[in-house]
C-alpha positions, 0 to 999 in steps of 0.5 A, spaced: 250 406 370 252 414 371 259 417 369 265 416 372 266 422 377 273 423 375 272 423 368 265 428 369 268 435 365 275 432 363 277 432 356 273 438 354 276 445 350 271 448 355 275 454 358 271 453 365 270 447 368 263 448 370 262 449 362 266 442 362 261 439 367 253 443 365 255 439 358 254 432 362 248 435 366 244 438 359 246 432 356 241 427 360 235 433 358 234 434 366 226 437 367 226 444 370 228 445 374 235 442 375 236 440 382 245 442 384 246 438 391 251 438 396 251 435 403 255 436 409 253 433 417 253 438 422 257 435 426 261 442 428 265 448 426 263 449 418 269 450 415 271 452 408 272 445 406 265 444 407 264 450 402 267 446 397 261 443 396 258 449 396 261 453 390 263 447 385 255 446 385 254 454 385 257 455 379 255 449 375 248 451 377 250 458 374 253 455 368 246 452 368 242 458 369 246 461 363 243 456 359 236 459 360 235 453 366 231 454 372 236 450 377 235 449 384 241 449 389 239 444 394 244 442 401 242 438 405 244 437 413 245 432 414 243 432 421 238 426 423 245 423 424 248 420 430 253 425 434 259 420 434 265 424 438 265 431 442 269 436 438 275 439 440 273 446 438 264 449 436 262 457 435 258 460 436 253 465 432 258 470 431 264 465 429 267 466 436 271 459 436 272 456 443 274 450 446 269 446 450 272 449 457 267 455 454 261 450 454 257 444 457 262 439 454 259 433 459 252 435 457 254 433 449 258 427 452 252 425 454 249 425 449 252 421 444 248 417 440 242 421 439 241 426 432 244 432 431 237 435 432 235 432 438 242 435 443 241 442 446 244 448 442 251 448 446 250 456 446 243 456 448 241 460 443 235 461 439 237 455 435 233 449 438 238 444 437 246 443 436 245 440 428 241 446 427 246 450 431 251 448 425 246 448 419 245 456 422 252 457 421 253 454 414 247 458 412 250 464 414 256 462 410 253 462 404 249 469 405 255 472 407 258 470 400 252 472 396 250 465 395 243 463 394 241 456 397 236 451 399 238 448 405 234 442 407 233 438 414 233 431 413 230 431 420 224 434 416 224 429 411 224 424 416 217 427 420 214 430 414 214 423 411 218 424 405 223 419 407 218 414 408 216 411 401 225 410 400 225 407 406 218 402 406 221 400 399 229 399 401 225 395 407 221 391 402 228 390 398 231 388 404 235 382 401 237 385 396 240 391 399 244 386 404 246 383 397 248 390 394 251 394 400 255 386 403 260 388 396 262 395 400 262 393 407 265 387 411 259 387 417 253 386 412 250 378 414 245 374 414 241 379 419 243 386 417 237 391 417 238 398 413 234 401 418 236 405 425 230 405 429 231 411 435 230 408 442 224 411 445 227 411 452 234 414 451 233 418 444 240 414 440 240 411 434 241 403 434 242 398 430 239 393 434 232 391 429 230 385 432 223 384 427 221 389 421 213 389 419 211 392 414 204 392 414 204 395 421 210 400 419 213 398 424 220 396 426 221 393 433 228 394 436 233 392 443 237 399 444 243 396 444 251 399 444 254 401 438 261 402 435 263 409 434 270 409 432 275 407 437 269 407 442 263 404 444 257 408 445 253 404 449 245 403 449 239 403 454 237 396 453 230 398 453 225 394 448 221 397 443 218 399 437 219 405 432 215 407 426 219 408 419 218 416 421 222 414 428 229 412 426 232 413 419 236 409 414 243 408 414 248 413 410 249 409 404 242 408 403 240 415 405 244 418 400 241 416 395 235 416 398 236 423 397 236 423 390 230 420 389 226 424 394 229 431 390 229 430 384 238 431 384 240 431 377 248 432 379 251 432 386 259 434 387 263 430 392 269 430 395 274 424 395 273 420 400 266 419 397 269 417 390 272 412 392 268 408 397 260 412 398 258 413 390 259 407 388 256 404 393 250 409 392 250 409 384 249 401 386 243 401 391 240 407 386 239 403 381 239 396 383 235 397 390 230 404 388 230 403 381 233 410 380 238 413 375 243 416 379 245 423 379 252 426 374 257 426 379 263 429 380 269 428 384 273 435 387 279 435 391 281 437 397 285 442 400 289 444 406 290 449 410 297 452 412 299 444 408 295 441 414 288 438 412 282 442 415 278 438 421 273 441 425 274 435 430 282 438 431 280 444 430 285 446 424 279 449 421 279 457 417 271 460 417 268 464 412 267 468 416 275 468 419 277 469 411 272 475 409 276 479 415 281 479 410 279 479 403 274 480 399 268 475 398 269 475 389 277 474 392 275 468 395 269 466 390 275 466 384 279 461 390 273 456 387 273 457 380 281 454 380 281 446 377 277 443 383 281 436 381 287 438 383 289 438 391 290 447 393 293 450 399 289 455 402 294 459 407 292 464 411 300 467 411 300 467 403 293 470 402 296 476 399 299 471 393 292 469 392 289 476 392 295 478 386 292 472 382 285 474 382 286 482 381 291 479 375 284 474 373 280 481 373 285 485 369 285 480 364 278 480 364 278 488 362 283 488 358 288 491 362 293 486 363 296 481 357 293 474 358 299 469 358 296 465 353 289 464 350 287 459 355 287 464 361 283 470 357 277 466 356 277 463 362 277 470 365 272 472 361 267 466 361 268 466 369 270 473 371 262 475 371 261 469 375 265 471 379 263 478 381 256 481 383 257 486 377 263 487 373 265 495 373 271 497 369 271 503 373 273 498 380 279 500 383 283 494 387 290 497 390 295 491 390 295 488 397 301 488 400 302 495 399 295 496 402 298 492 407 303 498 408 297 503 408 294 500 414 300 501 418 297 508 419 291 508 422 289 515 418 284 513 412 285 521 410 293 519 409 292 513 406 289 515 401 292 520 399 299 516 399 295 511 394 293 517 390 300 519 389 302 512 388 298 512 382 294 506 386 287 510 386 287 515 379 284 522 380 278 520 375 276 514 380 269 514 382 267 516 390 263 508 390 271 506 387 275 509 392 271 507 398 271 499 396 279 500 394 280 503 402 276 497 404 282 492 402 286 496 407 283 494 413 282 486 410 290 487 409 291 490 416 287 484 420 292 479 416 298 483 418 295 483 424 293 475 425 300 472 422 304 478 425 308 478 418 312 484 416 307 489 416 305 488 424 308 494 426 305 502 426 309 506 421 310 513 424 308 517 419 305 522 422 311 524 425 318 523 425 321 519 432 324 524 436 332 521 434 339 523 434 344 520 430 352 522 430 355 525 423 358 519 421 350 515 422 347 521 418 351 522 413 351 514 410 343 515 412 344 520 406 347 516 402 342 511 402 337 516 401 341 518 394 340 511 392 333 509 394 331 517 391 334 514 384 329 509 383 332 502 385 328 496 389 327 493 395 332 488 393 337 492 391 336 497 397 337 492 402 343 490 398 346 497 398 343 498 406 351 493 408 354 496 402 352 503 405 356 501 412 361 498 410 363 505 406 362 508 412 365 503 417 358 502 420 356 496 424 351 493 419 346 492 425 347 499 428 346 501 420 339 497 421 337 500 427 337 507 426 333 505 420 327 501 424 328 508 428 327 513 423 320 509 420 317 505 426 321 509 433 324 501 434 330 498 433 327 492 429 322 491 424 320 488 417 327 486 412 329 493 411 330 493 404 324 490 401 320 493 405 322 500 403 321 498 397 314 498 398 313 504 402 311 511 397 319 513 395 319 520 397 317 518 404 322 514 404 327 518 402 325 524 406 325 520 413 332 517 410 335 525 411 330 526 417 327 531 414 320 529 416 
């Protein structure tokens, strides 16, 4: 019996998990090469979610690597699967998300029942299908976080004959199969057969096996409706026969499947397999196919803005969304957290996590005490994972004042402000700077996608063209003095009401003349806080209307 996917990496002093989790793997003394699986259906818009599975094998294969291993990163698509329900939303291959009033929502409805492989690309791209369609986005993903991986169509293994050994000997072995998967599943009887032939009439996957003969290698078959959810997808009627090529086995036996045909020797899940599809699997892998089941591991989910991610909601984040707004080794550093514990990926707090992995990498340097022994040997251990090479001479400007730098579209101003700022330092190499800069306009497309308080254009340049009575322009000189003293935002937005109220201002007027001065408006972000980040001496010249 293989470990227990909840307990597979727990207990261990390692500092990084994927240690914890290698240690499982090298303990079976695994042939070269180590096969890391992951698997996913495409069935629509491939989401972070779905890069779970990719990052938690990644960096056990990377653990592994580091070992002197040879490891392969296999994920399979899934895609031999039936479409089941029309998604809400799809993408096409330059991740624009559309709803289906932007593509031939009725050629889909008409195709459900069939592989993903064998419908149309709803784009009519250069695809060929709408599995590969999906598959094509999930690859592109990975290249775009410099992940290395072999993706697998089991459409292929099915046409090129690689499942048909698996399925012959789950066929011969029917009864048992009956018997191991009836302990998991209530609609197993006396009739079940683990084999969904494709109707040669209709092209859908039906369950309908009226008579299987093996010496033939054929499965005989009525194409009857199937229950998909909460509705029926109905069959032809039509009357045939299909070889083992034509028709696949059902999930829980084609996972497993899976294993043997590659060779896996560890595959993470999430959740909703722990609980029901593995144990089931480990199961039929020993007791139906003979095979040792592959190390497992269990990773939590994680929601997105505290909702769960769905791509047949549409409550989805792409990578490639993510990468608009931070940095590939930021997102990386998102999947060396504990994958055990649950994790909100919010778009709107996204500065926090970019505050947590600048810490990771000062640690990492030196620069930054650790808290405790734990979070340096981390930083240590998974910091070059992380990154595609660990410089020391990399300069990261703290996000949030990025933020505020690309609130003037000037990248000459930008950076000298950053340099003034101490943010940039003057020995800072040309390729260091460049990278630097680039985290400003990551910061001004998150402004601009959660409209937050740096969603406004700074006037810079110039000073709006305003004028203020001596009573309005002598407070503004007051609260310059104060900022000019060194305080922080909290205490300026205090002395912001402190300041009115001495010169019997009407607080709100006292906040418009402020929005003015910086923004040529009458509102903006919250005053104080957000003086607080800006460069002081800017602060305190516009305060006085000199520039």
């Amino acid at each position: 019996m293989a470990e227990d996917p909840y307990e597979v990496g727990r207990g261990s002093d390692r500092a990084f998990w994927a240690d914890s989790v290698a240690d499982a793997v090298e303990a079976r003394d695994p042939d070269d090469p180590i096969v890391v699986k992951g698997g996913v259906s495409p069935s629509g818009v491939p989401h972070i979610g779905h890069f779970n599975e990719i990052m938690r094998g990644y960096y056990v294969a990377q653990s592994l690597r580091d070992r002197g291993y040879e490891v392969r990163q296999a994920f399979t698509a899934d895609d031999k699967d039936r479409l089941r329900a029309v998604p809400r939303q799809l993408a096409d291959l330059d991740w624009n998300v559309v709803g289906l009033g932007e593509v031939d929502a009725g050629a889909l409805g008409r195709n459900l029942g069939k592989p993903y492989t064998d419908i149309p690309d709803p784009f009519d791209c250069d695809c060929g299908s709408y599995g590969a369609h999906f598959t094509n986005l999930l690859k592109k993903s990975a290249e775009l976080v410099g992940i290395d991986i072999d993706f697998v169509s089991n459409t292929e293994l099915y046409a090129d004959g690689e499942f048909e050994a698996v399925t012959r000997r789950v066929l011969e072995r029917a009864d048992r199969a009956r018997e191991v998967l009836a302990q998991y599943q209530n609609k197993v009887d006396d009739d079940y057969v683990p084999f969904l032939p494709q109707c040669e009439e209709c092209g859908k996957l039906t369950e309908g096996v009226t008579d299987v003969d093996l010496d033939a290698g054929e499965v005989h078959y009525v194409c009857e409706d199937v229950e998909a959810g909460d509705q029926t997808i109905e069959g032809c009627g039509h009357e045939g026969v299909a070889t083992l090529r034509e028709g696949k086995l059902p999930w829980r036996f084609e996972w497993p499947g899976q294993w043997e045909i590659l060779g896996v020797d560890f595959e993470p899940f999430g959740k909703d397999h722990a609980e029901g599809s593995w144990p089931s699997g480990e199961d039929i892998a020993e007791n139906v196919l003979d095979i040792e089941p592959p190390v497992p591991m269990v990773y939590e989910w994680f929601t997105l803005e505290g909702e769960p991610l769905s791509s047949s909601s549409g409550n989805v984040v792409t990578v490639d969304e993510v990468l608009d707004i931070l940095e590939p080794e930021v997102l990386r550093y998102f999947f060396v957290k504990n994958p055990r514990k649950q994790r909100d990926f919010s778009i709107t707090d996204v500065d926090r996590l970019v505050d947590e992995f600048d810490r990771f990498e000062g640690v990492y340097f030196g620069d930054i005490e650790p808290r405790d022994e734990a979070e340096r040997e981390l930083a240590e251990r998974a910091y070059p994972v992380v990154v595609d090479e660990p410089r020391e001479e990399r300069v990261r400007i703290p996000y949030t004042f990025a933020a505020v730098l690309g609130m003037t579209e000037d990248p000459e101003i930008r950076e000298q402000i950053a340099r003034k700022e101490g943010h940039i330092p003057e020995d800072a190499p040309e390729w260091a700077v460049e990278d630097a800069l680039a985290r400003v306009e990551r910061a001004q497309h998150w402004a601009r996608r959660t409209g937050n308080e740096f969603d406004y254009e700074l006037k810079r340049a110039e000073m709006p063209d305003v004028e203020f009575d001596p009573e309005m322009e002598a407070a503004l000189d007051e609260l310059a003095d104060f900022v000019e003293a060194g305080h922080d935002g909290e205490a300026i937005q205090s002395e912001i009401y402190e300041t009115a109220k001495r010169n019997d201002i009407d607080t709100s007027e006292f906040f418009a003349a402020g929005y003015r001065l910086l923004f040529d408006d009458t509102e903006g972000p919250q005053l104080g806080p957000f003086m607080g980040k800006l460069d002081r001496d800017f602060v305190v010249r516009r305060l006085r209307r000199d520039a």
